[in-house]
N, C-alpha and C positions, 0 to 999 in steps of 0.2 A: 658361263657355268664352269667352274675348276674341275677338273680332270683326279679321279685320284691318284695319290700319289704310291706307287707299287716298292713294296720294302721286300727285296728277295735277302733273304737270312742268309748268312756265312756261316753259321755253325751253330750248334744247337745249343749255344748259351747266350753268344754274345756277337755282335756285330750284325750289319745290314748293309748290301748293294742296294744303290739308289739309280736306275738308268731314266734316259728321256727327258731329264730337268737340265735346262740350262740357267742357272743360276749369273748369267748377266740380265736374265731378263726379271725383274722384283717381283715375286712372288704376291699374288695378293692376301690377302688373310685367310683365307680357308687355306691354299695351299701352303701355306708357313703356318698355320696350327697343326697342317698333319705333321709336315716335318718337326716340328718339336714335341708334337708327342711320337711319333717313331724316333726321337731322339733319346726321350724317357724312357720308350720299351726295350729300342734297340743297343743304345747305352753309347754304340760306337757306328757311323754312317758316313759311308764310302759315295764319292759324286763323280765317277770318271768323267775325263775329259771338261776339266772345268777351266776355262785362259778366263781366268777374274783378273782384271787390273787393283789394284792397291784400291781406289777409292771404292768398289764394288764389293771386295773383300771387306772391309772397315765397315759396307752401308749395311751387308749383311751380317757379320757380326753384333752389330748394334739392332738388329730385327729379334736374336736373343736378348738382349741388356745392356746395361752398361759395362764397355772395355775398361781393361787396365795395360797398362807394360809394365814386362820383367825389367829390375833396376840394374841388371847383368849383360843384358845381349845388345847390339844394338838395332837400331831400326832405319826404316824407309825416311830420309829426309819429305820431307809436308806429307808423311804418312807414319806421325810415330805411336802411332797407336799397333804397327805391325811390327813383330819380332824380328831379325834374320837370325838365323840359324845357319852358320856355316862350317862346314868339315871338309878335311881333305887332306893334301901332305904336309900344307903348313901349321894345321890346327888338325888334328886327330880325332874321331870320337870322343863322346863323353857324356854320353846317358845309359851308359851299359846297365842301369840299375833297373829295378821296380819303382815306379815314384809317381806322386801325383805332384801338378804342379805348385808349387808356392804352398807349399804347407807349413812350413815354417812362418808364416804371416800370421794374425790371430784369423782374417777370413779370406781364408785359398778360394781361388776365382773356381767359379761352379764347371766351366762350358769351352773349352777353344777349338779353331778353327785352321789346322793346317792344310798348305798350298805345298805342291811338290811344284818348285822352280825349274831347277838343274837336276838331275839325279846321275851317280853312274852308274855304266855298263851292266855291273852285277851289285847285288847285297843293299845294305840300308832299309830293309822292312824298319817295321815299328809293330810291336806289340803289345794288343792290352787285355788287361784280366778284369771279370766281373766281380766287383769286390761284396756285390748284394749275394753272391748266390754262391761265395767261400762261406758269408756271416750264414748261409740258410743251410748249410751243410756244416755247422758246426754242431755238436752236439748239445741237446739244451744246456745241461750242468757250465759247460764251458762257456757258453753264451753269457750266463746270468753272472757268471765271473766277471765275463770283460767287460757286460756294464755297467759294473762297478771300478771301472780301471781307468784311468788317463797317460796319454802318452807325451814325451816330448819329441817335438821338432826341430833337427839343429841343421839349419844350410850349412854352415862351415862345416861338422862332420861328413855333410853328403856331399859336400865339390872337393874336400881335401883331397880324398885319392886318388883322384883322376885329373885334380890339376896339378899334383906334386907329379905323379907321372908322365907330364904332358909337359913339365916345367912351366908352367904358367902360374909363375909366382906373384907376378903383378895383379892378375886379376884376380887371383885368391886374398892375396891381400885388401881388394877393395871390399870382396865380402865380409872380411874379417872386420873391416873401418864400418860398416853397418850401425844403425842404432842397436841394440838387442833385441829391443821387443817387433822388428821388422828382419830376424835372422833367426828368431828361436821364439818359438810359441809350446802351449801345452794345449792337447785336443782329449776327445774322450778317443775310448781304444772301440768302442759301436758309435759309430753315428748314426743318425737319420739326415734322410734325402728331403731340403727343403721343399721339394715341392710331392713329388710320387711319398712321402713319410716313408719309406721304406728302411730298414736298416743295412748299414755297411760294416765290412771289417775297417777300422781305420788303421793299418797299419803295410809300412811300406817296406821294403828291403834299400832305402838310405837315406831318409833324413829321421826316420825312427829310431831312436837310440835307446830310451829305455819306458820301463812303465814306473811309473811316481811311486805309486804305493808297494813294491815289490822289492826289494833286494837288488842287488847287482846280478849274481845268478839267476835268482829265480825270474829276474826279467833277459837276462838270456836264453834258459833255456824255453821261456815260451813264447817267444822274440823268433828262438829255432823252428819251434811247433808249426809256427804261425805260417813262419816263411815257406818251410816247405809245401805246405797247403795251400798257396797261393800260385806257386809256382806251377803246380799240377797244370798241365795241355787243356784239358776239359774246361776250364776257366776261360781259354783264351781264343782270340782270334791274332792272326796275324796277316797286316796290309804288307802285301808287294806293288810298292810303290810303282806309276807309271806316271810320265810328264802330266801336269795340268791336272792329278788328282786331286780335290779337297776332301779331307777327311776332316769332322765334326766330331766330338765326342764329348761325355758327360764326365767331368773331371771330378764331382763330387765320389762317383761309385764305382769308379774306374780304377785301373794303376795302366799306364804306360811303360815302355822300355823300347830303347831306339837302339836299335841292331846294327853295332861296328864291324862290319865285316866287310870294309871299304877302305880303301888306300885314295878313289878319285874325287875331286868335288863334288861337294851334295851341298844347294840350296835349298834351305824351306822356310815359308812365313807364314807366320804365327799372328793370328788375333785372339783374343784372349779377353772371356767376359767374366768380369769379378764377382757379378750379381743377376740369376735370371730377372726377367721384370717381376714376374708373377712367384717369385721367392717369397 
């Protein structure tokens, strides 16, 4: 008989502590239905103390959907379904933004699955904002505006300035050698959550640059509006990282921001599923 599985909340909008699962051991179906639907409610779900090796990480990821990899970072040799993510003195931060992942694609993967590897001594939280419950606190008038609006998504605007400041001109360039329509998509500015229908705000603080139908101004200054309403603490939860955490989160209603406030090595890997099943 499966146990249930206990979600203690982190803040009273968004995120969940998940203790007592050991996620080397496979889940059977009841207990991975709860988890994905506390996935759905919770939005963002904390597993301390998880030592997953690469193929464990990959078997559960694929218990969401189908994986993808980012065409940017590299990966686990006969594991390249996992991202590495590395920062430090030689390579600097470079997610100081709001961002979901891979929006610039025409379909931004729904769901991924971070491992804290290495971390340092202080700093490198990650934090993320509930983007269903910015769209539920917007006021109707303004609602029924944005859905009618589309935005675009441009990777090269969102890695420019932090790889020009990083000097990391080779690998800006490789984004720049991109097809177009795998670096720059057009989304609506509300979405809906394939599977919970719920609506989101779609808009980020960097690879959103402007809204189609709107002027140059008038899509900044409600570009400004937006931003700062996102921004707001009530929105968000923020992970302090500890060795062997995985943290899961729902990339369609989410925004993430990875907190540079570190000069030491930090590893983290990344699986990343393009499509829930039940999408």
């Amino acid at each position: 008989m499966t146990e249930s599985v206990e979600f203690q909340p982190l803040t009273g909008c968004i995120g969940a502590r998940v203790d007592g699962i050991d996620l080397n051991n496979r889940l059977d179906d009841a207990g991975f239905a709860q988890i994905y639907q506390g996935l759905l409610r919770y939005k963002v779900l904390l597993f301390p103390e998880q030592d997953l090796d690469p193929a464990k990480h990959v078997a559960l990821g694929r218990r969401f959907g189908e994986l993808v990899a980012h065409p940017d970072y590299p990966t686990i040799e006969g594991h390249e379904e996992i991202m590495v993510i590395e920062n430090g003195p030689e390579r600097p931060p470079d997610n100081e933004y709001w961002h979901k992942d891979m929006t610039f694609r025409p379909d931004p993967p729904h769901c991924s699955l971070l491992h804290a590897r290495v971390l340092p001594a202080h700093g490198g939280d990650t934090m993320f904002a509930d983007m269903e419950a910015v769209y539920a606190d917007l006021s109707p008038p303004l609602q029924r505006m944005l859905e009618e609006l589309s935005v675009v998504h441009d990777q090269v605007a969102g890695f420019t300035p932090t790889l020009l400041a990083n000097n990391e001109i080779e690998r800006l360039e490789k984004i720049r050698a991109h097809p177009e329509e795998m670096r720059r998509s057009v989304h609506p500015a509300i979405g809906m959550h394939p599977v919970s229908g719920k609506k989101y705000l779609g808009i980020d603080d960097c690879f959103v640059t402007r809204f189609i139908e709107l002027s140059a101004s008038e899509s900044e200054g409600l570009l400004r509006l937006l931003r700062d309403r996102l921004k707001q603490p009530r929105y968000q939860v923020r992970i302090a990282w500890q060795a062997d955490d995985l943290v899961i989160w729902d990339n369609v209603s989410t925004l993430h921001y990875a907190v540079g406030d570190y000069s030491e090595y930090r590893c983290m890997q990344r699986v990343t599923v393009s499509r829930y099943h039940d999408a």
